[in-house]
Phi, psi and omega in degrees: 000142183272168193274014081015281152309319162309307178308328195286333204272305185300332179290320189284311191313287179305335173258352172303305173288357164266344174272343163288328176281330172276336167296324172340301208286295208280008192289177156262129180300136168253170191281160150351298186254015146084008251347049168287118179311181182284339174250000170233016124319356194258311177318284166355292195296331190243085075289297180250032170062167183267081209351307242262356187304127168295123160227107198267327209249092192242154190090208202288089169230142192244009179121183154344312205258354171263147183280111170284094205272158148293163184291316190295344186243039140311000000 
């Protein structure tokens, strides 16, 4: 290949990755609290517990009457 071509492969290359890094910048955020009012953070929080909850026992565990395994003893 001639170096013509190289040079055209590197130029498309630099402005593709540079508007994929300017959409990147320029995207927009959402807030922190999803711009949810106070009540219905209230809700939210007793529908899905609380962040601060231990919860150690995750996957298919159904209560009491299942049996809990660790992953490592399967």
């Amino acid at each position: 290949m001639s170096v013509t071509i190289w040079i055209a492969i590197g130029v498309i290359i630099a402005i593709v990755w540079g508007l994929i890094i300017w959409e990147a910048w320029t995207a927009p955020v959402m807030p922190d609290d999803y711009g949810m009012s106070d009540e219905e953070k209230k809700i939210w929080k007793e529908l899905n517990g609380s962040n601060n909850e231990k919860q150690y026992k995750k996957g298919f565990y159904n209560g009491e009457e299942d049996k809990w395994y660790p992953d490592n003893k399967i």
